[in-house]
N, CA, C and O atoms as a CHARMM CRD file, in Angstrom:
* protein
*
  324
    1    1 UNK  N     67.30300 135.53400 121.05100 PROA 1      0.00000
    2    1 UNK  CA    67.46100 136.96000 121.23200 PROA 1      0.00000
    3    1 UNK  C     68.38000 137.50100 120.13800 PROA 1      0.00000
    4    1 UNK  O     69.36800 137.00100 119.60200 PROA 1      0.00000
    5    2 UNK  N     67.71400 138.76200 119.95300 PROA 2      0.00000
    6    2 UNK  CA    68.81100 139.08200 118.53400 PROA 2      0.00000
    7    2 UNK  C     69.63500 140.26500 118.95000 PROA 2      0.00000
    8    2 UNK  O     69.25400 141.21600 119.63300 PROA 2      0.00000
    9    3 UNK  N     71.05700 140.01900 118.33200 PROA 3      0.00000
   10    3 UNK  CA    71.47300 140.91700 118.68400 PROA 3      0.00000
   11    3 UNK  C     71.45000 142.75400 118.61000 PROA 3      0.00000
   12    3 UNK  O     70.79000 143.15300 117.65000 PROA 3      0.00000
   13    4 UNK  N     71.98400 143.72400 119.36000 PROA 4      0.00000
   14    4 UNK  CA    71.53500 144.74000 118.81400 PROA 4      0.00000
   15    4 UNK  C     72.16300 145.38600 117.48100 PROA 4      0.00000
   16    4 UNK  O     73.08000 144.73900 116.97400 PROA 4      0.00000
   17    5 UNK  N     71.88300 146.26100 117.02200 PROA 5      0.00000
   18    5 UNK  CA    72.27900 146.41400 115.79600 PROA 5      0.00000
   19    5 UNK  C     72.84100 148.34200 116.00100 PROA 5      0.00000
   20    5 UNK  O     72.03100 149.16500 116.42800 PROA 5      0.00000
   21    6 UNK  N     74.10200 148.69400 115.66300 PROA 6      0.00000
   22    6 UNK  CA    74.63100 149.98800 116.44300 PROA 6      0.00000
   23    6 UNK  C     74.74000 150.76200 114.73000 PROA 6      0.00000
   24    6 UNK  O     75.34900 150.17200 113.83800 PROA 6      0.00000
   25    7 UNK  N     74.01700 152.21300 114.47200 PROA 7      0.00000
   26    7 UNK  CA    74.56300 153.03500 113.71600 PROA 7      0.00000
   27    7 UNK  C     75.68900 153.59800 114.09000 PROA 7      0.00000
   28    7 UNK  O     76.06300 153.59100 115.26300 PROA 7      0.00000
   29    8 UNK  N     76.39300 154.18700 113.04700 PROA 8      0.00000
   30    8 UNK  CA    77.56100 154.99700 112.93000 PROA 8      0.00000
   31    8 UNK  C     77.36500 156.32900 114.31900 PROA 8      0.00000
   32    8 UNK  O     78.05100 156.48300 115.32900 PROA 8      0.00000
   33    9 UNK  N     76.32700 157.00400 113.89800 PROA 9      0.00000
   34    9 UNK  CA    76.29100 158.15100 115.08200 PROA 9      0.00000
   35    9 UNK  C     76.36500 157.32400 116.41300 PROA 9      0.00000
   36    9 UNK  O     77.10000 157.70800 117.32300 PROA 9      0.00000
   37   10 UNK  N     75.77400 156.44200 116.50200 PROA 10     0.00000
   38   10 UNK  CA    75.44900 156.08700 117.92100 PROA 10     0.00000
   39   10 UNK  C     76.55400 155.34600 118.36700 PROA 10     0.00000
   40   10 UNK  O     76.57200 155.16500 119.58400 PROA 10     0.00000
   41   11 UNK  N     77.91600 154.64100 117.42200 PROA 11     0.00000
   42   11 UNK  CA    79.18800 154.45500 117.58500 PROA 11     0.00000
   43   11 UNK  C     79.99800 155.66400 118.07100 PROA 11     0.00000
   44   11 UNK  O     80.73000 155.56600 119.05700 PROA 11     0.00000
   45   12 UNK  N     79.86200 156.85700 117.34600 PROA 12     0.00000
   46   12 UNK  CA    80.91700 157.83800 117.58500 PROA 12     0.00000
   47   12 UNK  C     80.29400 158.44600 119.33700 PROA 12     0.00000
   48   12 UNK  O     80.99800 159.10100 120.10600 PROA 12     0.00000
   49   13 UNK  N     78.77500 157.99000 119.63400 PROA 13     0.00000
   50   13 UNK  CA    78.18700 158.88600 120.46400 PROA 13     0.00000
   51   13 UNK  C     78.63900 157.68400 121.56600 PROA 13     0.00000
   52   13 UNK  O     78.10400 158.03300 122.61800 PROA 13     0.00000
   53   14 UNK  N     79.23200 156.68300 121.75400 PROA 14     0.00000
   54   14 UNK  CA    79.79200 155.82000 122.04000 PROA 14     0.00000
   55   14 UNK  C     81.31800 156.24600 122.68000 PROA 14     0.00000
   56   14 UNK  O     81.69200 156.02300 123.83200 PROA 14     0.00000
   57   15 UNK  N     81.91700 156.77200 121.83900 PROA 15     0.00000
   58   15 UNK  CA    83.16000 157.03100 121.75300 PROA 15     0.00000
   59   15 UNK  C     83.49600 158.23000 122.43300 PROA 15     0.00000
   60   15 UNK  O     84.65000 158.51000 122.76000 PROA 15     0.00000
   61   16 UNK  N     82.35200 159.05100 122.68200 PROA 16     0.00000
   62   16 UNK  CA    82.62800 160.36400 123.49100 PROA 16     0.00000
   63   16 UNK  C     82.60300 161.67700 122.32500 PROA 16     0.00000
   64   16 UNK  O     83.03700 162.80800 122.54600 PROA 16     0.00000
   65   17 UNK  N     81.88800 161.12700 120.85900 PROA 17     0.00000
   66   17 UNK  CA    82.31700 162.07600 120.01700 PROA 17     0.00000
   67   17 UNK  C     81.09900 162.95200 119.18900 PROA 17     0.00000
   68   17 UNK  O     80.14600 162.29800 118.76500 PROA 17     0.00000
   69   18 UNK  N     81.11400 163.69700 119.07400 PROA 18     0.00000
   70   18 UNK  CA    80.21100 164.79900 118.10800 PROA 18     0.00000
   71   18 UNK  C     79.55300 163.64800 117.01500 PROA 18     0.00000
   72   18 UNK  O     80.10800 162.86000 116.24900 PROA 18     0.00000
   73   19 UNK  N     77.95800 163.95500 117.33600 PROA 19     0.00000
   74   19 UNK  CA    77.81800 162.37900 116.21400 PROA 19     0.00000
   75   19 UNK  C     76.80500 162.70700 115.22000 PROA 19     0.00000
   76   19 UNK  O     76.37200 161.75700 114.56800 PROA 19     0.00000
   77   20 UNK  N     76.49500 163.48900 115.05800 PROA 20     0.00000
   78   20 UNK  CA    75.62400 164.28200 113.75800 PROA 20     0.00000
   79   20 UNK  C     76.61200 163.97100 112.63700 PROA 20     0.00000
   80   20 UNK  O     77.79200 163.64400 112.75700 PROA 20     0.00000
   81   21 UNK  N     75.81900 164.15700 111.39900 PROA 21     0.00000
   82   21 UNK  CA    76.06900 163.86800 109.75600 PROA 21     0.00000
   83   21 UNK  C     76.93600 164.07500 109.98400 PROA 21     0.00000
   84   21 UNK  O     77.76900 163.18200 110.13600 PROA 21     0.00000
   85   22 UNK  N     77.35800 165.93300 110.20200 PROA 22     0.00000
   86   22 UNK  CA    78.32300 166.44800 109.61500 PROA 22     0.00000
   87   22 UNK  C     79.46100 166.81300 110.08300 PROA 22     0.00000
   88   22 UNK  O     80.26400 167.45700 109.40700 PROA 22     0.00000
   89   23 UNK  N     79.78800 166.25000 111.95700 PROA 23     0.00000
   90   23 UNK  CA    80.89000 165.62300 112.74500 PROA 23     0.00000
   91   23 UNK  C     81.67100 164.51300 112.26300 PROA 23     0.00000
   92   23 UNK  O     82.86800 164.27700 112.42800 PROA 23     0.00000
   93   24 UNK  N     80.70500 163.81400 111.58100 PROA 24     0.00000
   94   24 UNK  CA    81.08300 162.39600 111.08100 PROA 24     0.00000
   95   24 UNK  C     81.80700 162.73400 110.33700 PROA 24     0.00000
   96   24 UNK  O     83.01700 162.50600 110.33900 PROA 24     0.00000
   97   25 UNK  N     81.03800 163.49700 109.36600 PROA 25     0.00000
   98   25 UNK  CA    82.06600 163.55200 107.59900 PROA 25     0.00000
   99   25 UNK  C     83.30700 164.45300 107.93600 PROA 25     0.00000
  100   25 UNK  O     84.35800 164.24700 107.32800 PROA 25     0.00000
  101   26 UNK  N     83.20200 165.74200 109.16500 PROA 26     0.00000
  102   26 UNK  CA    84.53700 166.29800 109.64300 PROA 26     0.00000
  103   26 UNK  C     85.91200 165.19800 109.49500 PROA 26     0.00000
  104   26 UNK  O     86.90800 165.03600 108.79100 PROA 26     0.00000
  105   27 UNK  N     84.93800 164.35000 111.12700 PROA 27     0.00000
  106   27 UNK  CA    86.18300 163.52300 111.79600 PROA 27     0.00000
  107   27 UNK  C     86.85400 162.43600 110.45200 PROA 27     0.00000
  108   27 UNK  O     88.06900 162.26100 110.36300 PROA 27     0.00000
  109   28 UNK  N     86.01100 161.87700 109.62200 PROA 28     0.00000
  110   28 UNK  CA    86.22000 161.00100 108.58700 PROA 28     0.00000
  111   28 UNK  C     87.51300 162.05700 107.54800 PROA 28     0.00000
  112   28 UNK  O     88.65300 161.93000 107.10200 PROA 28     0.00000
  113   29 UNK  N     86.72100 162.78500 107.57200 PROA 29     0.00000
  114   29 UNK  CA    87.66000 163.88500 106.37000 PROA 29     0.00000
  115   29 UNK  C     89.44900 164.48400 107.26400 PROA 29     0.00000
  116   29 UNK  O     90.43000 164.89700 106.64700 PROA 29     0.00000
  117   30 UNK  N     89.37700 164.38500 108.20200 PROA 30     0.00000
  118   30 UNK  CA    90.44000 164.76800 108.87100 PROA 30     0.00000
  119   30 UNK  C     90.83900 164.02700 109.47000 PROA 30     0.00000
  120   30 UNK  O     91.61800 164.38400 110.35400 PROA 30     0.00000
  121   31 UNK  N     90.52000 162.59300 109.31300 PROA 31     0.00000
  122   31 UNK  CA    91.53800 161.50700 109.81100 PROA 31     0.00000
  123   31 UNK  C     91.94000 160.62100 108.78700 PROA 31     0.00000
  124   31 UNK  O     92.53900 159.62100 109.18400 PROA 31     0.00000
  125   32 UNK  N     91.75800 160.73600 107.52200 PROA 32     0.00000
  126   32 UNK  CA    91.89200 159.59900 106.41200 PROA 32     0.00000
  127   32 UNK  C     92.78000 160.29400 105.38700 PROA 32     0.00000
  128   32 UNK  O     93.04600 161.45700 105.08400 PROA 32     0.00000
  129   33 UNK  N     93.10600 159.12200 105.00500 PROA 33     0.00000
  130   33 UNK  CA    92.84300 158.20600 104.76300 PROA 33     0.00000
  131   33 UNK  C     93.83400 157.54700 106.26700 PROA 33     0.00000
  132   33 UNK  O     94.46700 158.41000 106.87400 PROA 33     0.00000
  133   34 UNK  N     93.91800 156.24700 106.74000 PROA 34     0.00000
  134   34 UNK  CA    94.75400 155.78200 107.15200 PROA 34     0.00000
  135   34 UNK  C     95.79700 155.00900 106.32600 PROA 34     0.00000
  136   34 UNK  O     95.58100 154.60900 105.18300 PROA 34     0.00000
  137   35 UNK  N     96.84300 154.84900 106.93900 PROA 35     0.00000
  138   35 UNK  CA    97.64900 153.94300 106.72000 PROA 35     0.00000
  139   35 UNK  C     97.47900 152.34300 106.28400 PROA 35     0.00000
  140   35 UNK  O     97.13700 151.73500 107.29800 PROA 35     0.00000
  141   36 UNK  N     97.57500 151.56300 105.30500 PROA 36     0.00000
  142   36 UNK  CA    97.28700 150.60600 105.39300 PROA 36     0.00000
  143   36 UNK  C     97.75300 149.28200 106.12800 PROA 36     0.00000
  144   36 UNK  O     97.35200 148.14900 105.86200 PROA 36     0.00000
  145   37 UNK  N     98.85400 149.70100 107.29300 PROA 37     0.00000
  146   37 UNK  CA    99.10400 148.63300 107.75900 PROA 37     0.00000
  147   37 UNK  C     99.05800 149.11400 109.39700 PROA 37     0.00000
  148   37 UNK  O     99.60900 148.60800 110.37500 PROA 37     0.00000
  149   38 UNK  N     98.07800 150.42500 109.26900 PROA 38     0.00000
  150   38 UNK  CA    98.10300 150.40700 110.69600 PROA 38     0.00000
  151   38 UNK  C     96.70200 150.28500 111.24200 PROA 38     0.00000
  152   38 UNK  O     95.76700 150.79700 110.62600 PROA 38     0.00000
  153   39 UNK  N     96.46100 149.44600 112.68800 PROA 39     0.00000
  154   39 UNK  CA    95.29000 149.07300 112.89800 PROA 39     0.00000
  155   39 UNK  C     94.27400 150.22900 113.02900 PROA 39     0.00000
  156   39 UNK  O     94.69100 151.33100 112.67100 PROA 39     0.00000
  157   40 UNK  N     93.02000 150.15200 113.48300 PROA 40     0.00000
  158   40 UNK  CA    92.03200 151.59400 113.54300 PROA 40     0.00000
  159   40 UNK  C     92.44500 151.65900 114.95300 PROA 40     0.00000
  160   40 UNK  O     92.91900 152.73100 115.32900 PROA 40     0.00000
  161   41 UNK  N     92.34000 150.64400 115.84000 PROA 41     0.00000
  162   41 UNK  CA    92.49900 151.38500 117.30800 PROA 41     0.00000
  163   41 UNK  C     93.97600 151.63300 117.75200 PROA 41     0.00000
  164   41 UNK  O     94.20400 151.76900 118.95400 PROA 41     0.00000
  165   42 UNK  N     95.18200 151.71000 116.66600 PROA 42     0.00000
  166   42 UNK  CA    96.14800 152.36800 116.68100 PROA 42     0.00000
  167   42 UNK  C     96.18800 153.26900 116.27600 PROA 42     0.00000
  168   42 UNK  O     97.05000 153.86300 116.92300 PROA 42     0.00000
  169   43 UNK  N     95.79100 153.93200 115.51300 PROA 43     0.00000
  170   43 UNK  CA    95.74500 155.79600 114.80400 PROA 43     0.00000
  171   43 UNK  C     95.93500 156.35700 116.14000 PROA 43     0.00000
  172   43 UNK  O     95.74300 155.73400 117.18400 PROA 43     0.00000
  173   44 UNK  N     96.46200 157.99900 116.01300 PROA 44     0.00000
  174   44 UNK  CA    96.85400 158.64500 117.30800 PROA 44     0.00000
  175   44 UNK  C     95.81800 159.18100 117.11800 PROA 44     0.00000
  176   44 UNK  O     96.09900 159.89100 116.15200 PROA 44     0.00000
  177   45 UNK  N     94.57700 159.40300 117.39200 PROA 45     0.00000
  178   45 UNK  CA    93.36900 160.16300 117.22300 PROA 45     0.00000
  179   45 UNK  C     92.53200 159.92700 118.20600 PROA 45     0.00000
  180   45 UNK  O     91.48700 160.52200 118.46800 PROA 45     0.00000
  181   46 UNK  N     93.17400 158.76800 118.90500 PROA 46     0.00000
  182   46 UNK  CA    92.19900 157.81000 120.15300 PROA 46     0.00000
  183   46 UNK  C     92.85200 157.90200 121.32300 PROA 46     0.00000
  184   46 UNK  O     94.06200 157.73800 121.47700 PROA 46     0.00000
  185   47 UNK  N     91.99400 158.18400 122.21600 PROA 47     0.00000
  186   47 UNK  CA    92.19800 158.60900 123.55500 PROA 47     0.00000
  187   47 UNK  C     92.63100 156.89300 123.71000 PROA 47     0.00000
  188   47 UNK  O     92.73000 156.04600 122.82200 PROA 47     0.00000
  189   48 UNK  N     92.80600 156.78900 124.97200 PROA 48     0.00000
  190   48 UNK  CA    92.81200 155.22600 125.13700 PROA 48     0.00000
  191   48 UNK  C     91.90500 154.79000 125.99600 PROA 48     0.00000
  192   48 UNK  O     92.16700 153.72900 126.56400 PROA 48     0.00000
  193   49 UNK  N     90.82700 155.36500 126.26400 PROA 49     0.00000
  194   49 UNK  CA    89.81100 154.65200 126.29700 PROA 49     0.00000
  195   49 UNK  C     88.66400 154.00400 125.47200 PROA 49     0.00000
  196   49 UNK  O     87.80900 153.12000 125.53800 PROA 49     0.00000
  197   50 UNK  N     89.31600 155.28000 124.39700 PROA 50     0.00000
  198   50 UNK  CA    88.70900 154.84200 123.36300 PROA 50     0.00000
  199   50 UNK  C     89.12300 153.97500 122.55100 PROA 50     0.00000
  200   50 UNK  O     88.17400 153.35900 122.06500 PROA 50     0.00000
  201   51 UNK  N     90.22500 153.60100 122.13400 PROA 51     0.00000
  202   51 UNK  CA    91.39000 152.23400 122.04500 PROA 51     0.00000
  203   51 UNK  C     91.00400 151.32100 122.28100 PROA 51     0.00000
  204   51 UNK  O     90.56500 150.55500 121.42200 PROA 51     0.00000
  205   52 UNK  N     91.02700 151.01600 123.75500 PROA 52     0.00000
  206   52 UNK  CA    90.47700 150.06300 124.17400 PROA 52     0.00000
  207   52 UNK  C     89.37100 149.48000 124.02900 PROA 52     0.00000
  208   52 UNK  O     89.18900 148.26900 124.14800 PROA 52     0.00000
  209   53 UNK  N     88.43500 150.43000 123.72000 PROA 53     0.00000
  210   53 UNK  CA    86.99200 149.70200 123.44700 PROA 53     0.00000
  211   53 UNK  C     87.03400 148.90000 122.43300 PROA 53     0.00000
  212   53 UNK  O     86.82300 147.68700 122.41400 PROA 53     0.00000
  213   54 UNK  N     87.53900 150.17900 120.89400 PROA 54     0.00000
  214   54 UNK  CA    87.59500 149.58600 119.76400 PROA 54     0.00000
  215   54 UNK  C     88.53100 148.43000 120.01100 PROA 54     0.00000
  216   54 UNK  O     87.78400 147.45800 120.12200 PROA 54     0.00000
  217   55 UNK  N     89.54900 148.10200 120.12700 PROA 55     0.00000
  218   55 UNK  CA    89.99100 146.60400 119.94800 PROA 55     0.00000
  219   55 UNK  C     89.32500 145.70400 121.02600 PROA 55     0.00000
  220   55 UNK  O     89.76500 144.62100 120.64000 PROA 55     0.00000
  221   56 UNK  N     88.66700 145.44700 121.96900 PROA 56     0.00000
  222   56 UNK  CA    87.77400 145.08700 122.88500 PROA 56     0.00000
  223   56 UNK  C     86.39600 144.60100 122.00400 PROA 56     0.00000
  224   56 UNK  O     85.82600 143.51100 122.04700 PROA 56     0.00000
  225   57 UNK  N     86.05200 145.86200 121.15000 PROA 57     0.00000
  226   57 UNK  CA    84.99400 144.87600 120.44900 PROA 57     0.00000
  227   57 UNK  C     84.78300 144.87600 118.99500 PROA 57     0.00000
  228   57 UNK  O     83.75300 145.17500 118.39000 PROA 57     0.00000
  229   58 UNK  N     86.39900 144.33300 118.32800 PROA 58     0.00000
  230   58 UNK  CA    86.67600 143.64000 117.27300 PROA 58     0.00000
  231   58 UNK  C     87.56200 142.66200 117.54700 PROA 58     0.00000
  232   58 UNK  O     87.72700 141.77600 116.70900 PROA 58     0.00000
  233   59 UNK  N     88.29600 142.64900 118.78500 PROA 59     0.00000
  234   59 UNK  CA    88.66100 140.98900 119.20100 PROA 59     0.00000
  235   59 UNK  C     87.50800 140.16000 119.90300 PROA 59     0.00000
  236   59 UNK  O     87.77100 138.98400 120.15200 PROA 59     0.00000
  237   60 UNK  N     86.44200 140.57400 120.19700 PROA 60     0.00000
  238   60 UNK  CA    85.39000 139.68500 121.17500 PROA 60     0.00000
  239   60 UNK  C     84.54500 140.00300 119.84500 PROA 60     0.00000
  240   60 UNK  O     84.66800 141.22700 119.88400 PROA 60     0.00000
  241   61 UNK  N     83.94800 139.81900 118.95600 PROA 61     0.00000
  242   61 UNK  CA    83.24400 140.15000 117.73800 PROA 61     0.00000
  243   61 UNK  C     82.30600 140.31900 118.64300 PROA 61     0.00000
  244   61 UNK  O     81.97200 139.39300 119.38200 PROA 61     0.00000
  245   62 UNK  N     81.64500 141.77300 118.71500 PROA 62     0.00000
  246   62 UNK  CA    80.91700 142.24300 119.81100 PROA 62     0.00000
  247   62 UNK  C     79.76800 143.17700 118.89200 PROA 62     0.00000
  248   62 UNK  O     80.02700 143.69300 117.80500 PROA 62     0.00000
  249   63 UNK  N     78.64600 143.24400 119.49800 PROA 63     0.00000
  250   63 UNK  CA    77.85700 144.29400 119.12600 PROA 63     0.00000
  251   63 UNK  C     78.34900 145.29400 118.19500 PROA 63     0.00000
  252   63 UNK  O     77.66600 145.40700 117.17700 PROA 63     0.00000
  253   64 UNK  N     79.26900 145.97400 118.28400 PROA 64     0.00000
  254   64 UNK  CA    79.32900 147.40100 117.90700 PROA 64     0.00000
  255   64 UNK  C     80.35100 146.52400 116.72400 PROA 64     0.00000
  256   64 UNK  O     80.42600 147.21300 115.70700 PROA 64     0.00000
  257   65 UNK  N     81.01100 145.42800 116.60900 PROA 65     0.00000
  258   65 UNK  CA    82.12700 145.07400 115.56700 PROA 65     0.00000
  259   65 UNK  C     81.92700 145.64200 114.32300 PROA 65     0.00000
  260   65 UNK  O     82.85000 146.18000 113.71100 PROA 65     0.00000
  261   66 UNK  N     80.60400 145.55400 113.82500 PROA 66     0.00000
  262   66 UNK  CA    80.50000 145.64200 112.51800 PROA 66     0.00000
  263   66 UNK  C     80.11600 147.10300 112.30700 PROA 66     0.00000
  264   66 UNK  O     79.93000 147.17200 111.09200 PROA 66     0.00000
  265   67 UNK  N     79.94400 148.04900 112.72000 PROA 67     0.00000
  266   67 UNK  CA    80.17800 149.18900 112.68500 PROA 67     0.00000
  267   67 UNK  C     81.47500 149.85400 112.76500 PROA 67     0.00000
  268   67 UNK  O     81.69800 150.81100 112.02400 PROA 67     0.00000
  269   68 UNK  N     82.33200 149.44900 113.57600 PROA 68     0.00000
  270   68 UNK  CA    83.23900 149.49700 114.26400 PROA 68     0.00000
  271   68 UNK  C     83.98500 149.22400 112.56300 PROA 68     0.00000
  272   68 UNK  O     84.71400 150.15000 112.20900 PROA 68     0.00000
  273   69 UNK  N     83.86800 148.29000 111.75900 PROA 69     0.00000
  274   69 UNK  CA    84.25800 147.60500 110.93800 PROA 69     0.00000
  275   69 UNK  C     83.92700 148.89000 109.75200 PROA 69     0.00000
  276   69 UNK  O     84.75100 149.18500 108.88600 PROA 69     0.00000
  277   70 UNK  N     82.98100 149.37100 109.85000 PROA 70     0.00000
  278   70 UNK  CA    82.18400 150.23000 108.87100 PROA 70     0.00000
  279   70 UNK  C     83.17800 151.74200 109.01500 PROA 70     0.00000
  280   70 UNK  O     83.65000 152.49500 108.16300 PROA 70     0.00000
  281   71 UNK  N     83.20600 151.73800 110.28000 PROA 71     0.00000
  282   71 UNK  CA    84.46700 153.53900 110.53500 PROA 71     0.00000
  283   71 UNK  C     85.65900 152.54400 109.92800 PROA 71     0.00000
  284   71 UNK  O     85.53200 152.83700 108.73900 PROA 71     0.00000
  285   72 UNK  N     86.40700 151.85900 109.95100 PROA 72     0.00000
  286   72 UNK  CA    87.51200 151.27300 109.41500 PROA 72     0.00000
  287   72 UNK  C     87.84400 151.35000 108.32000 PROA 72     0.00000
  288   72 UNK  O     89.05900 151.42500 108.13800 PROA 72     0.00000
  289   73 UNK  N     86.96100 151.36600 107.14800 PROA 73     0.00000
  290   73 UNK  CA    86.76600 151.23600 105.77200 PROA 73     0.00000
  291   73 UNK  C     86.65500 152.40700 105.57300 PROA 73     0.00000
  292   73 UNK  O     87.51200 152.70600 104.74200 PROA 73     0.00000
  293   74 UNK  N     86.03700 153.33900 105.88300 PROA 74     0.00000
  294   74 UNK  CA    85.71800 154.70500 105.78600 PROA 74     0.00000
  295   74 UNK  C     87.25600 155.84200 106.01400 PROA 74     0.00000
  296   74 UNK  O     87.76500 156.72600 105.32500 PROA 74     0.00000
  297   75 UNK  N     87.52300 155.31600 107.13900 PROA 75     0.00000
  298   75 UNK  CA    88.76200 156.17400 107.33300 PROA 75     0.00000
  299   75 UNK  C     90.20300 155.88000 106.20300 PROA 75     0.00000
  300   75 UNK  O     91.23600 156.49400 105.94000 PROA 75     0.00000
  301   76 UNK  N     89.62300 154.71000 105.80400 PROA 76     0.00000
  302   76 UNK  CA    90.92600 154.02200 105.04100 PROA 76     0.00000
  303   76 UNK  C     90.57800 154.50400 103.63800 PROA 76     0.00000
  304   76 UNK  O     91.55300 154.70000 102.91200 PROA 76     0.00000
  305   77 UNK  N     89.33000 154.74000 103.10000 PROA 77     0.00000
  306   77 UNK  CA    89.41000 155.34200 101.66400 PROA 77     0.00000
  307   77 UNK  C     88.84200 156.81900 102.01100 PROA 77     0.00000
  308   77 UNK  O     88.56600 157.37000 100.94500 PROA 77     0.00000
  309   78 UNK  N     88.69900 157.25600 102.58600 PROA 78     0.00000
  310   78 UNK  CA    88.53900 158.65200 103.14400 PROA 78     0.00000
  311   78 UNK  C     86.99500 159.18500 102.49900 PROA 78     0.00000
  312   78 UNK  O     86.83800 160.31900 102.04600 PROA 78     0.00000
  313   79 UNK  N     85.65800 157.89800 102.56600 PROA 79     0.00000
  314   79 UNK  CA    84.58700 158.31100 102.65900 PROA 79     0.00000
  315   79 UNK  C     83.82600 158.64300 103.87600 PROA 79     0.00000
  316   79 UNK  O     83.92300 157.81600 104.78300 PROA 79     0.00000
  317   80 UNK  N     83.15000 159.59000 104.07200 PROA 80     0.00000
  318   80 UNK  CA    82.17200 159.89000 104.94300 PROA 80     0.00000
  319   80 UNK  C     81.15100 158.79800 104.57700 PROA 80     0.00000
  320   80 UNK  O     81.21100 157.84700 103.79700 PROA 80     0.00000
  321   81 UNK  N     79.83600 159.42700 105.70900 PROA 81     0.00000
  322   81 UNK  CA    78.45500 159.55900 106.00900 PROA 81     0.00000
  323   81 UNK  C     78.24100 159.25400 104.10700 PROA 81     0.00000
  324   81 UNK  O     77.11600 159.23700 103.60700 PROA 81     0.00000
């Protein structure tokens, strides 16, 4: 069985968040760059449920990790979509 494979929208639509192009490139553009020594599901931008997920499934390398991995990189050099 293979695993599933999660886009970016369908991460943020995950998260409880506005998930079209141009929500994305908002939330990306107004949360970045981050800090480089602070984790993604530490930024104050996250409810804590939403926290929780994200470190939930990048410590269990889970479905959504590598997306999850993909907003990480994004917020940290402050590219969008």
């Amino acid at each position: 069985m293979e695993s599933p494979v999660h886009s970016l929208p369908s991460l943020f639509k995950q998260l409880g968040l506005e998930h079209d192009p141009v929500s994305i490139e908002r939330f990306v553009t107004a949360h970045s760059p981050l800090k480089p020594d602070l984790k993604l599901a530490d930024a104050f931008f996250w409810t804590q449920s939403q926290k929780a997920f994200l470190r939930e499934e990048i410590l269990d390398d889970a479905d959504w990790a590598e997306v999850v991995d993909a907003l990480n990189l994004m917020l940290r050099d402050g590219r969008g979509v």
